[in-house]
N, C-alpha and C positions, 0 to 999 in steps of 0.2 A: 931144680929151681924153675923150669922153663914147664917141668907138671904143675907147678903150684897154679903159677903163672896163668894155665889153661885152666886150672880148677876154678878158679877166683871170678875170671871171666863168664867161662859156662851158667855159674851161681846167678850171677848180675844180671846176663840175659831173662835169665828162668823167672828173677826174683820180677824184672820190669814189666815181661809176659805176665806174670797174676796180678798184679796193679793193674796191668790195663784192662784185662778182663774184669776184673771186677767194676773196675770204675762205668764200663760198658755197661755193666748188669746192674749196677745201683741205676744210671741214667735213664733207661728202659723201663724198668719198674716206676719211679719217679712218673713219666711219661703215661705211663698205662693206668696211675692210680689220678691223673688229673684225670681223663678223659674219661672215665668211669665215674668222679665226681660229681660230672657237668655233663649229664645228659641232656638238658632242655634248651644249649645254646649251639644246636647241631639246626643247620641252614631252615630244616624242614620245621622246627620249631620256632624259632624267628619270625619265618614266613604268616605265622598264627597269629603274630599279633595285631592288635585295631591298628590302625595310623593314623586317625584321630576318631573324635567324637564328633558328629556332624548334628544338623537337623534335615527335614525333609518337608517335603510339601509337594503335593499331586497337583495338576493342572486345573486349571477353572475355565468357566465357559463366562467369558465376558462380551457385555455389550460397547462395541465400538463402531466411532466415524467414519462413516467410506467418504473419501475427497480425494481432490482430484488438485495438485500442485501446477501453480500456475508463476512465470514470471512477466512484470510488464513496468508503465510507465505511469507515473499521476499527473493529470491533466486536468485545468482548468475545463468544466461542462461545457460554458461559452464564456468568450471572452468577446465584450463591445471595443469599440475604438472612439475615442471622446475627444472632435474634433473641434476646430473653427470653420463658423460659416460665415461670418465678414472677411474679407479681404483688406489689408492695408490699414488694421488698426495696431495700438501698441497694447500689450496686452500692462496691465495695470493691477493686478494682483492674481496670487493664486491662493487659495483657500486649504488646499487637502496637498497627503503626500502619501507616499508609496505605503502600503497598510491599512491604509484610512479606512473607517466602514464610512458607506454615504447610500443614502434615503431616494430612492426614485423623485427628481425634483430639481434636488440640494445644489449649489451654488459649488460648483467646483474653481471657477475662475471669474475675473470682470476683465472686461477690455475699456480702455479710454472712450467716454461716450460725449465728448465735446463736437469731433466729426460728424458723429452721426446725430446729433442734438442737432446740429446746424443743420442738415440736410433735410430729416422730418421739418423744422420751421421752414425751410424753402418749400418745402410740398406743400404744406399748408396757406400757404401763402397763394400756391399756384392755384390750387384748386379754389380758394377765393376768388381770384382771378378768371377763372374759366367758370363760376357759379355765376357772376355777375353778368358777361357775356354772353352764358345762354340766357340769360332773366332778359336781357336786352335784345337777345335774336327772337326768346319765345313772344316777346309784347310785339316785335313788328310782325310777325307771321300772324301773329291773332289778328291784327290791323287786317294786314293784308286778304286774308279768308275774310274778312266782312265786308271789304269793297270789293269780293271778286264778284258778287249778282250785278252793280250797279255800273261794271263797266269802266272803272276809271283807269283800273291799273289791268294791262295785257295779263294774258295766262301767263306768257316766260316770266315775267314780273314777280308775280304770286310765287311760281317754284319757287323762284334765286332766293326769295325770304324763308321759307319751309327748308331752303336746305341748308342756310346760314343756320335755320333753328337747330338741325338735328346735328350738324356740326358742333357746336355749341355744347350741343348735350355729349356727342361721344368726348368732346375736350373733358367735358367736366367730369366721363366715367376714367378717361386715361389720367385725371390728375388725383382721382381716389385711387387707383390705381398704385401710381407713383408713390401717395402720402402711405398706403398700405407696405408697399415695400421697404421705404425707410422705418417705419415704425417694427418691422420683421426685424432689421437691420442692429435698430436698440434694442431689443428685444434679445438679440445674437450675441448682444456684451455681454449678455451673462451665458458662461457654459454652464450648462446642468445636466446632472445624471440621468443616463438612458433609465436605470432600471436601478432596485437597489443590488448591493454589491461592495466589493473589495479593491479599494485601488489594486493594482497590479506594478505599471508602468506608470513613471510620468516625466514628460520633455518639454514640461511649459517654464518656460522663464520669464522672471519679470521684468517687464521693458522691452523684451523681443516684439518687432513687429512680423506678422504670421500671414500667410498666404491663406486663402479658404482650402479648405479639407486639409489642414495642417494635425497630425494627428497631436494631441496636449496627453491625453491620458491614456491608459490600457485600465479596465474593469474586469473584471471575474464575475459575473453578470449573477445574484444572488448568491455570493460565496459558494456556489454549489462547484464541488469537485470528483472526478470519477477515476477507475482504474482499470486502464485499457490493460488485460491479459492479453498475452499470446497462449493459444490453444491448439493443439497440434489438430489436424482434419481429422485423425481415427478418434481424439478425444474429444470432439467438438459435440459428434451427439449426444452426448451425458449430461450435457450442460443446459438449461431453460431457461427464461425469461423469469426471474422470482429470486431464483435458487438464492440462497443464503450464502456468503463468502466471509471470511475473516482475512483481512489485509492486515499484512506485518509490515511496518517499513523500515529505513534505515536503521535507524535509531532503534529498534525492537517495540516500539510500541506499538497495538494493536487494536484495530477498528473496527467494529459489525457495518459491513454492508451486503446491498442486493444487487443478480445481475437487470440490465433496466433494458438491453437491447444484445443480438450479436450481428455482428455483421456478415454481409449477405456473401460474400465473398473471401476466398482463401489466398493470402499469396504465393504466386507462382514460384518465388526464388526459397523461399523458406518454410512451405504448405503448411503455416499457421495462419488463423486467423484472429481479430480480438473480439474480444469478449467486454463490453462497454458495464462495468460496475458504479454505480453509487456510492458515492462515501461519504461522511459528514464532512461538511464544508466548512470555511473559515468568517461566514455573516458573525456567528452569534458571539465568536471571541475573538473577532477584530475590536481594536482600538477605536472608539468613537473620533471624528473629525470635530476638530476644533469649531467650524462653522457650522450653523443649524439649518435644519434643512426649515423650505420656506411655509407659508403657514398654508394650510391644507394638504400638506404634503404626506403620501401615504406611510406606513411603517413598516417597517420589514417583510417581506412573506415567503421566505425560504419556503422550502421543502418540507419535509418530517426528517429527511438527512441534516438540515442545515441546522435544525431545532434540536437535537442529539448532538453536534456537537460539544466537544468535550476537552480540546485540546488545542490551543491555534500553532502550538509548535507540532503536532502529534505529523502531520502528510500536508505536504505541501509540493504544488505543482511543480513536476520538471522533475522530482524526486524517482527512486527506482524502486519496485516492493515487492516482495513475493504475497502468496497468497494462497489459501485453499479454498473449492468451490464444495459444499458441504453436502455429499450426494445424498446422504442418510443415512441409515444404519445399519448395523448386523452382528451378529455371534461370533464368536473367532477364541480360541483355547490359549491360556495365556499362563506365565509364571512368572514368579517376581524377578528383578532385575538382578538381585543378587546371583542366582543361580545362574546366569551365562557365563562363559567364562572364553573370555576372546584368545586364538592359540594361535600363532601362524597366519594372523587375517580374516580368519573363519574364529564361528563361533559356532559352542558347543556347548552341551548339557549333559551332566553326569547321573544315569540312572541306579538308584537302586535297586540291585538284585535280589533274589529270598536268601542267597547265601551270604548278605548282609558286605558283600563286595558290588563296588560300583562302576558301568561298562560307559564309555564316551559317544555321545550322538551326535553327529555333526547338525546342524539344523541352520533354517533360516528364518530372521524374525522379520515383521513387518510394525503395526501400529504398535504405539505406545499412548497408554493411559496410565495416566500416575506413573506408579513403580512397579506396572506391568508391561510386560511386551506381549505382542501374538506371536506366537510359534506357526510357520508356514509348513514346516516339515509333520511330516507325521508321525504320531509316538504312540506306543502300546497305551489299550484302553486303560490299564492298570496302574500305568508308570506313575515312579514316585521318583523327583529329582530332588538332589541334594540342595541345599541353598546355603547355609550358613556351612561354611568349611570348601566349599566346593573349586578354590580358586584352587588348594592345596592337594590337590586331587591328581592321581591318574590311573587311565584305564586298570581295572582290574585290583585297587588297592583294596584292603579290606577295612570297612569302617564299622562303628559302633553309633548306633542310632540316640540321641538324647530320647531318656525318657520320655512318653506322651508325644511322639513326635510320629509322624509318619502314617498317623489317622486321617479319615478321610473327612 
């Protein structure tokens, strides 16, 4: 019973040894007939294939701007100050307000001219008075010169009347004198414009009585406006009296002016100096003043800045701008925008190789025209960079060039 027992066993072993074996040898086989299959999906054929379809384009030789960036401030050219010259009048109207265009002449303000109405009639009055005096000193001194041959009247005599005469006569220069100053005085109730221009400022009220040199207005003296650059001292000499500039201001709008002066001196604490530009000014599209200017009064005569303007919101004084001073021109090798590709902070350009794989160039760009950059760095005379596909790119991938693509 206890043979059997071991027979039976021994069998079970033996029988589960060739099932596994076998099963071994079916799995392996299995195995050996994939892999034999599938030859072209072994690492080294993978490796063959495009990773995309790209285009290309080789570098050009474009003509660009050389300028020279500048920042600074906009300033009134000259600004007058539009005062009172009577003392102790009330001022009685004001004509113009902060904006106003106004005409070399024009009626900015009147003051109350009852006081000084009175005062001119007193002078005139005076001077009748001192006219009639001397008429009455000159007839006795004529008397007197005719009796001096005959003896009647002493020589002291004769003087005292010569000198009553010429007294007489200085009265009657000091009371023209006096009527001239009063009549200055009416003349003073009206304030009028130094020059034409742009209101600026104004602190005239109506009814205020005003001390003389009270200042009533601020003017922008022919709306002319400039923009002082700061210019560092190494960049100072590139710059000339002419030079052409395009001012940007807040706002991004942008204005053709020239430089018109530099100044002679650098400062010590920050070794820039400025650079004094022209810019169109605000004469020609300021708001006209409600009051007319008086008659004979001349018409505008801005600048050729002031006559190009073009915008009265566009720069306006006190504002802050950049700007480029426009040195000229030159040659500089370029590629479309497309083709950079920003990685880490730097930027780079993907070349095409002959083996139809693309290597990475670090480079540095400078100017842009349109949807070109200049290339600073320097590239093989032949290079072909990638452009369209080129974001999806890295060093060494292998690409497939579009048809017609990659000519020069």
């Amino acid at each position: 019973m206890k043979s059997m027992k071991r027979s039976t066993l021994v069998l079970t072993l033996v029988a589960a040894l060739v099932v596994a074996g076998v099963a071994v040898w079916l799995v392996r086989g299995k195995s050996a007939d994939g892999d034999t299959a599938r030859p072209k999906d072994t690492p080294a054929a993978a490796a063959a294939r495009p990773s995309l379809t790209v285009t290309v384009a080789q570098p050009e030789s474009t003509e660009l701007n050389v300028t020279l960036a500048a920042n600074g401030n906009i300033a009134a050219w000259q600004e007058a100050s539009v005062g009172s010259e009577s003392a102790g009048l009330r001022l009685a109207e004001v004509r113009v307000n902060v904006g106003d265009l106004v005409r070399k002449g024009q009626v900015l303000a009147t003051f109350s001219p009852e006081t000084v109405n009175a005062d001119v009639a007193q002078a005139r009055a005076s001077l009748a008075e001192a006219r009639a005096n001397a008429a009455d000193a000159a007839g006795n001194a004529a008397r007197a010169r005719t009796l001096e041959k005959t003896g009647a009247l002493s020589q002291q005599q004769i003087n005292q009347y010569q000198t009553t005469e010429q007294t007489a006569q200085a009265k009657v220069e000091a009371a023209e004198a006096a009527l001239a100053a009063q009549q200055v005085r009416g003349r003073n109730t009206q304030v009028l414009a130094p020059d034409d221009g742009v209101i600026s400022a104004r602190t005239a009220t109506v009814g205020s009585v005003v001390a003389s040199g009270t200042e009533l207005f601020r003017l922008i003296r022919q709306g002319r406006l400039e923009w002082r650059a700061e210019v560092t001292s190494s960049e100072l000499g590139r710059i000339a009296v002419g030079t052409p500039v395009v001012v940007v201001g807040a706002s991004g709008a942008q204005v053709q002016g020239k430089v018109r002066s530099i100044a002679p001196t650098v400062d010590p604490q920050t070794r820039a100096a400025l650079v004094y530009v022209d810019i169109p000014g605000l004469l020609q599209n300021a708001r006209p003043s409600a009051a007319r200017p008086p008659e004979g009064a001349s018409a505008p005569s801005g600048g050729s800045a002031v006559r190009e303007a073009t915008s009265m919101g566009a720069l306006k004084a006190g504002m802050f701008a950049r700007g480029d001073f426009q040195l000229g021109r030159s040659t500089a090798p370029t590629v479309p925008q497309a083709s950079i590709v920003p990685r880490d902070g730097f930027n780079y350009l993907l070349l095409l190789q002959p083996d139809n794989r693309v290597s990475q160039l670090k480079i540095e760009t400078g100017r842009r025209v349109g949807d070109r950059v200049e290339v600073l760095t320097k590239m093989p005379a032949d290079a072909k960079v990638v452009v369209q596909g080129a974001g999806f790119l890295n060093d060494g991938d292998l690409v497939r060039v579009s048809p017609g693509e990659g000519k020069p």
